[in-house]
VEXDREN-2710 file (C-alpha; in Angstrom, 1 decimal):
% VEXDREN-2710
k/r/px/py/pz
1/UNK/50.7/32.1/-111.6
2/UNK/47.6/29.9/-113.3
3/UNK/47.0/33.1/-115.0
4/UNK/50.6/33.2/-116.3
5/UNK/50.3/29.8/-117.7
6/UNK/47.5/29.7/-119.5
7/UNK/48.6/33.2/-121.3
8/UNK/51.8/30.9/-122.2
9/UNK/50.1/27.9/-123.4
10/UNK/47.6/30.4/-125.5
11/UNK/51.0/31.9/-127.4
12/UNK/52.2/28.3/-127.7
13/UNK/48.7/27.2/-129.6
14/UNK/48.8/30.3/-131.6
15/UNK/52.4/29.5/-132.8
16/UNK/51.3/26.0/-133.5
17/UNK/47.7/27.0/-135.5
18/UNK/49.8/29.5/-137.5
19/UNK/52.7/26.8/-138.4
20/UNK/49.8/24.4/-139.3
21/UNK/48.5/27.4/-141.8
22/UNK/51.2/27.9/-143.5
23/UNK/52.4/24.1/-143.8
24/UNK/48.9/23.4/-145.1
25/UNK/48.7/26.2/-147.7
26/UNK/51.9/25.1/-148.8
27/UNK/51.1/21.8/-149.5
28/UNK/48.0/22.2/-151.4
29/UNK/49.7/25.1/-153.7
30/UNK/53.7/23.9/-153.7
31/UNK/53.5/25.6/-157.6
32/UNK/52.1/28.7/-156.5
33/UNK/54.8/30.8/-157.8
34/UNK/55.4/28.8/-160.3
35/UNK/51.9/29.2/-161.3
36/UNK/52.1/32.8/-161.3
37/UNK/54.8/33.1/-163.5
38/UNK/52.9/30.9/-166.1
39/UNK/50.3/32.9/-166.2
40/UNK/52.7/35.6/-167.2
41/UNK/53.9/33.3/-169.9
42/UNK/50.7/32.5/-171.5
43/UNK/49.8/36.2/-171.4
44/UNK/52.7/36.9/-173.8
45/UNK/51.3/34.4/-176.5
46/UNK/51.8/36.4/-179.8
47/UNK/48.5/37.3/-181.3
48/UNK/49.1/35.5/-184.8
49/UNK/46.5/37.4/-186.8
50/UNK/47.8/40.8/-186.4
51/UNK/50.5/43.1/-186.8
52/UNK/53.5/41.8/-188.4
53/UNK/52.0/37.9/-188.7
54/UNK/50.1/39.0/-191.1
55/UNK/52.1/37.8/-194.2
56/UNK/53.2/34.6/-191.7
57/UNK/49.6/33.9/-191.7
58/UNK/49.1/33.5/-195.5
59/UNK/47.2/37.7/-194.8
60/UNK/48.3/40.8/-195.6
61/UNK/46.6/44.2/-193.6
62/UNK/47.1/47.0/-195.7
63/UNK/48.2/50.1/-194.7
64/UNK/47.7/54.0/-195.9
65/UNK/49.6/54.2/-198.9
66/UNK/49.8/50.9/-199.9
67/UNK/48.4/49.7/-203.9
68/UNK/47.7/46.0/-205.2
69/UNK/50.6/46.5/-206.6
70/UNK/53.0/47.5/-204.0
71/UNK/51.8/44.4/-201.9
72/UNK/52.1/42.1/-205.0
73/UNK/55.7/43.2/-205.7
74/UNK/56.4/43.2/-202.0
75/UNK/56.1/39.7/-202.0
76/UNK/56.6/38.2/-205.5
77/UNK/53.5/38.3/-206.4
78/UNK/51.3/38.7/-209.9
79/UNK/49.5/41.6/-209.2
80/UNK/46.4/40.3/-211.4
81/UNK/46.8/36.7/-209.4
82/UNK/46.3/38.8/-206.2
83/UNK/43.4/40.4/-207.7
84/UNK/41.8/37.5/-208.7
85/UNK/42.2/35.6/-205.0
86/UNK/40.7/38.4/-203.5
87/UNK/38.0/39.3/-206.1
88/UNK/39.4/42.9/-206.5
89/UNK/38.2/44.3/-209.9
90/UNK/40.2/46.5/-212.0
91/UNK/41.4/49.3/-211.6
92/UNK/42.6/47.3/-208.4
93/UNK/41.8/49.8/-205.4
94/UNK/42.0/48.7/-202.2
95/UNK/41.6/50.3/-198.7
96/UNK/43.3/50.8/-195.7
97/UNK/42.9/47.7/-192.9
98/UNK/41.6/45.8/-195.2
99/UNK/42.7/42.0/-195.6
100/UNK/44.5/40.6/-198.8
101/UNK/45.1/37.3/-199.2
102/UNK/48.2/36.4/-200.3
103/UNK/47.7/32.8/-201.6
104/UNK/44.4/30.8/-202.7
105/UNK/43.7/28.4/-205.6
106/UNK/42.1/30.8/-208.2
107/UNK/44.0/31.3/-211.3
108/UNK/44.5/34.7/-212.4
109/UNK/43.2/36.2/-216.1
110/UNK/45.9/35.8/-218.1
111/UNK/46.3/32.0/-216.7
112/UNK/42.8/31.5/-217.8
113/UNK/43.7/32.8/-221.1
114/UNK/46.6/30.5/-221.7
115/UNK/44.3/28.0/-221.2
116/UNK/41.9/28.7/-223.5
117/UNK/44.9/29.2/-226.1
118/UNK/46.1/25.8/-225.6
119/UNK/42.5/24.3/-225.2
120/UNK/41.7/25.8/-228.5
121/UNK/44.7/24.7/-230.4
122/UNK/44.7/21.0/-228.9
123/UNK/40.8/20.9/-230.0
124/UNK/42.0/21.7/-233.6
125/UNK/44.3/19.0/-232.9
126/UNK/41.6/16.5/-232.3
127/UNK/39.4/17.4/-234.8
128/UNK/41.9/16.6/-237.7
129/UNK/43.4/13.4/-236.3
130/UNK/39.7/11.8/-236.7
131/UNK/40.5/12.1/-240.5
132/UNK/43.3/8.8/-240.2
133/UNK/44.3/9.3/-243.7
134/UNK/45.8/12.2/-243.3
135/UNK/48.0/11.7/-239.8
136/UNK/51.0/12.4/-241.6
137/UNK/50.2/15.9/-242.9
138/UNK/48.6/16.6/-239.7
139/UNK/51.8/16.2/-237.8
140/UNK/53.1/18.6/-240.4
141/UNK/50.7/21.3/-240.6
142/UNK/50.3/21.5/-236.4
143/UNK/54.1/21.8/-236.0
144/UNK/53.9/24.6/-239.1
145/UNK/51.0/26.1/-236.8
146/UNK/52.8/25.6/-233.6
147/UNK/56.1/27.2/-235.4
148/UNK/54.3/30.4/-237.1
149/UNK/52.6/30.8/-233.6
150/UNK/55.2/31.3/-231.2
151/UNK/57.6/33.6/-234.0
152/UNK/54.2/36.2/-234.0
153/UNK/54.2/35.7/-230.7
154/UNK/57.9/36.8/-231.0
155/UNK/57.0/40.0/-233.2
156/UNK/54.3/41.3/-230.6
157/UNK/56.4/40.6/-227.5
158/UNK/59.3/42.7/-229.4
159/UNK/56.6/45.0/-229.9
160/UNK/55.4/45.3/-226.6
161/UNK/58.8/45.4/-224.6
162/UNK/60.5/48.1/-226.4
163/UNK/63.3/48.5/-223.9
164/UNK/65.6/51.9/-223.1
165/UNK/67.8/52.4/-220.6
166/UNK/66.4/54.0/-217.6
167/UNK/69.9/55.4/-217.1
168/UNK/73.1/55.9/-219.3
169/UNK/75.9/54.8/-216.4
170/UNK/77.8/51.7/-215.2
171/UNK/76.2/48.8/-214.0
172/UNK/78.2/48.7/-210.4
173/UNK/76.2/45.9/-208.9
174/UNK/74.6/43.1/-210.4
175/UNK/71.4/40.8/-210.2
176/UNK/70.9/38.0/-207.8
177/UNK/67.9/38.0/-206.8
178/UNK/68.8/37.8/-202.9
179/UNK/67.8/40.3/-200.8
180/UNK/66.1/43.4/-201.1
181/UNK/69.4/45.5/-203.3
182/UNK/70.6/42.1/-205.5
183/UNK/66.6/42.2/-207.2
184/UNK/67.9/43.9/-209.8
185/UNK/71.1/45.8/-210.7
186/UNK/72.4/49.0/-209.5
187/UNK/73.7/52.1/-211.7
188/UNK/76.0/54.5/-212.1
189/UNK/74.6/57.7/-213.2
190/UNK/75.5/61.4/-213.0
191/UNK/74.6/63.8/-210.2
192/UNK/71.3/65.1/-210.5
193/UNK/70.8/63.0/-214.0
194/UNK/67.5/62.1/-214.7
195/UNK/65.5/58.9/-214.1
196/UNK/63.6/57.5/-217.3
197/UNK/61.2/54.6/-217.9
198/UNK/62.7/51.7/-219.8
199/UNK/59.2/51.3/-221.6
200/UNK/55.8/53.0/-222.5
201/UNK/53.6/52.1/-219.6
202/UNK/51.7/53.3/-216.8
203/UNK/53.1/54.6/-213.5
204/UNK/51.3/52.6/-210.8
205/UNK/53.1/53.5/-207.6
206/UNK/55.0/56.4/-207.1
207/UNK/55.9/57.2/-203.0
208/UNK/58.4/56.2/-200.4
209/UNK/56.0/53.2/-198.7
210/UNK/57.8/50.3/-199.4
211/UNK/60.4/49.8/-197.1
212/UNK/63.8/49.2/-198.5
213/UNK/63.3/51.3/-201.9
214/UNK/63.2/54.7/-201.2
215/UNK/61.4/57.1/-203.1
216/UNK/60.2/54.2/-205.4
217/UNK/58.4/54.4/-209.0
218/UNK/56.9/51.0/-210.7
219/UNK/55.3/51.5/-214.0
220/UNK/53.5/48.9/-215.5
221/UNK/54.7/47.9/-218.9
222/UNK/51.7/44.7/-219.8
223/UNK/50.2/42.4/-217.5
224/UNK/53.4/40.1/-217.5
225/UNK/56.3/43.1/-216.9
226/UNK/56.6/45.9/-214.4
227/UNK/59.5/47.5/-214.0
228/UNK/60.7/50.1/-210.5
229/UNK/63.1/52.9/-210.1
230/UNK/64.6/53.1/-206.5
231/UNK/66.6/54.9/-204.4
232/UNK/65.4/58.3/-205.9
233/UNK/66.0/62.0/-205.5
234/UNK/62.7/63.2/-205.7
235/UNK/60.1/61.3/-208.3
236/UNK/58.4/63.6/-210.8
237/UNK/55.1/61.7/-212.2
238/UNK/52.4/60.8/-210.6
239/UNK/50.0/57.2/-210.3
240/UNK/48.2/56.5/-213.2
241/UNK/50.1/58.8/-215.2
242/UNK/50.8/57.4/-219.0
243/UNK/54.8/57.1/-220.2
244/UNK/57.0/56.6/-223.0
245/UNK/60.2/55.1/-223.2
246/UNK/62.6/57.6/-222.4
247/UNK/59.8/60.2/-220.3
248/UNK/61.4/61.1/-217.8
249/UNK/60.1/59.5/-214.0
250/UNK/62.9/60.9/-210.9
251/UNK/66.0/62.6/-210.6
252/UNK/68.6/60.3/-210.0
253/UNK/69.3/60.0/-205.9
254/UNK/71.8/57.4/-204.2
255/UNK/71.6/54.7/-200.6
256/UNK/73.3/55.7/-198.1
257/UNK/76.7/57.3/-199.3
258/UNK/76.3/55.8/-202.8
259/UNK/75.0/58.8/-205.0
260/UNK/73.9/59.2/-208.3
261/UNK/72.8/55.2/-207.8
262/UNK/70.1/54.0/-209.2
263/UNK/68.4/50.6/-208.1
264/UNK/66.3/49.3/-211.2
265/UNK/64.2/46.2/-211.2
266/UNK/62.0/44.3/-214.1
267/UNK/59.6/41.1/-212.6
268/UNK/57.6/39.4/-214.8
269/UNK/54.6/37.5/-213.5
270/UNK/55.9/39.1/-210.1
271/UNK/59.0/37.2/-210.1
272/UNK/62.4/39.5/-210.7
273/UNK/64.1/38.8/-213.5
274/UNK/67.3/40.0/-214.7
275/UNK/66.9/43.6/-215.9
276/UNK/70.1/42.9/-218.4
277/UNK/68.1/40.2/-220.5
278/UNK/65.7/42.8/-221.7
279/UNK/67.8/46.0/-221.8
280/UNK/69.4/46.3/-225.4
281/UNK/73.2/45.9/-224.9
END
């Protein structure tokens, strides 16, 4: 009977050490689950330096297939600004997983040259106001200056951008320059019709790795105007290939169940522009 007693007042302390356990652990950890599924949260942190952050970041990663160019138009960019950020030389070649900075302080080469321009033609300015006697005729002979300037400037720009149309057809969509298709304008052409470049240049790109463009071509008219061909059947130049206006680039393709479409863009200083103000009407 003793025996029998102390067996039941054994269970009853084990009951009452295992209670005290569990009341115990409980109040020292009352988040434990909640702990645990912090710990998951934190884990999924987005890593802000790679993958698609990279542009978020202010950093571009670039990827096989990918050209200064391609990034700079990409993002609405001056290819020779990006260049100069990143202290890329010409001819501009870049490789892949490398790290382009898509913003920085450094003025690109033709900024630089503006500058000097204007530097150069206030200094003139300076240097005949000292003569006071002559203020008057100053005043004429800089606006006479400033005038005959920016008409040759005028005559070489015309001479520069001799503009064709890349395709004879109806513009069916025009520019806005919101979203990806209102860059530029779309055209009508005829099935299988050829694709040609709107002015001499130099085919920089010519592939189907931007995304949004199809089989894309962007030649590069100066180092203010590029101009890109999109939506094509099948692109007949190659990069770094030298055109004329009217050579021939693509055969004409289409989006989606559009065909015989042509998506044409012009950006100057990496901003689009309205193809129609420098096609002749």
């Amino acid at each position: 009977m003793a025996s029998k007693i102390r067996i039941v007042k054994l269970i009853d302390l084990i009951v009452v050490s295992l209670a005290s356990i569990l009341l115990f652990g409980c109040a020292n950890d009352p988040l434990n689950f909640a702990g645990n599924s912090g710990s998951k949260k934190s884990s999924w942190t987005p890593n802000l330096s790679t993958g698609s952050t990279n542009a978020v970041s202010g950093y571009y990663r670039v990827k096989p297939g990918d050209t200064l160019y391609t990034i700079a138009f990409k993002y609405g960019l001056n290819y020779k600004e990006l260049a100069a950020i990143n202290k890329i030389p010409s001819p501009y070649v870049i490789y892949p997983k490398q790290k382009i900075r898509l913003n920085g302080k450094l003025a690109s080469t033709s900024t630089k040259v503006k500058k000097s321009t204007s530097g150069s033609a206030s200094s003139k300015k300076v240097q005949v106001k000292t003569v006071k006697s002559n203020k008057k005729q100053t005043t004429v002979n800089n606006k006479n200056l400033s005038s005959k300037t920016a008409s040759n400037s005028k005559i070489s720009a015309k001479k520069v951008l001799k503009w064709v149309w890349p395709v004879s057809g109806q513009v069916i969509k025009g520019f806005s320059n919101k979203g990806v298709s209102s860059k530029g304008i779309d055209i009508k052409g005829k099935l299988n019709g050829l694709v040609v470049s709107a002015s001499d240049g130099v085919v920089v790109y010519a592939g189907n790795g931007l995304i949004g463009y199809g089989n894309l071509v962007i030649v590069k008219h100066s180092d203010e105007y590029l101009s890109a061909y999109a939506y094509n059947q099948r692109i007949l130049v190659k990069e770094q290939q030298k055109v004329k206006a009217g050579q021939k680039l693509a055969i004409i393709g289409g989006k989606g169940e559009q065909r015989s479409l042509l998506h044409f863009e012009v950006r100057k200083d990496g901003q689009p522009i309205n193809p129609l103000k420098v096609l002749p009407k």
